[in-house]
C-alpha distance (Angstrom), angle and dihedral (degrees) to the residues before:
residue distance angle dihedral
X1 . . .
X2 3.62 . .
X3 3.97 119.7 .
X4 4.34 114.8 -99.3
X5 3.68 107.4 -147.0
X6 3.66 120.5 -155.0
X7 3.43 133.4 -156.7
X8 4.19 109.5 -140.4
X9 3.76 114.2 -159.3
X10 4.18 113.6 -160.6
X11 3.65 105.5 -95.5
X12 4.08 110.7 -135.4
X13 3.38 119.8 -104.0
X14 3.82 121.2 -98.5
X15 3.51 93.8 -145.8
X16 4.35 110.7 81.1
X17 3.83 119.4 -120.9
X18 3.56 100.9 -137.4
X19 3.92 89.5 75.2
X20 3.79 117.2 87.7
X21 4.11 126.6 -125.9
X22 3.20 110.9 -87.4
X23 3.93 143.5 139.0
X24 3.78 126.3 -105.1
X25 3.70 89.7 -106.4
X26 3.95 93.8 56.1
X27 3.41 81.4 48.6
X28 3.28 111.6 53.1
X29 4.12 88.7 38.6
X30 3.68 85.8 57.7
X31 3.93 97.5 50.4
X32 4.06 89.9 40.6
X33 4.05 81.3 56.9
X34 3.56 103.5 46.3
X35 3.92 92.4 44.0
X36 4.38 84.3 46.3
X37 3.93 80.7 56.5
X38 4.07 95.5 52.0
X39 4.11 80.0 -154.9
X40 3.79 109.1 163.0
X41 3.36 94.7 -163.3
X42 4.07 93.1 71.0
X43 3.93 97.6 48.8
X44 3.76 84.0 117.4
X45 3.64 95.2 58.7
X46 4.17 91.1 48.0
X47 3.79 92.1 44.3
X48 4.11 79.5 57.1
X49 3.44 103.2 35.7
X50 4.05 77.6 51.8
X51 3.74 95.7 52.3
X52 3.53 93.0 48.0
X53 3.78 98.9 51.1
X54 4.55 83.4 50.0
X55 3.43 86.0 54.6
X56 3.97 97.5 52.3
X57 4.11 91.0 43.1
X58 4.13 87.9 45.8
């Protein structure tokens, strides 16, 4: 049987850039603060914060 060679091209991460390293605890302490502030103005940062802790439970 000959040998099929495949060529394997990086698959993109799941997990967005524009969110900085940090552990699930920062995380979540972050999120817990910004919903304790009920500031409208950071809903982008919770729907991240939210996206990244659905990626680590995935």
């Amino acid at each position: 049987m000959p040998a099929i060679h495949t060529i394997r091209s990086p698959m993109p991460s799941i997990v967005p850039n524009d969110i900085p390293a940090m552990s699930d605890d920062e995380c979540l302490i972050r999120l817990a603060q910004a919903l304790e502030d009920h500031d409208s103005e950071h809903l982008d940062e919770v729907a991240r914060l939210i996206g990244r802790l659905a990626v680590t439970i995935e």
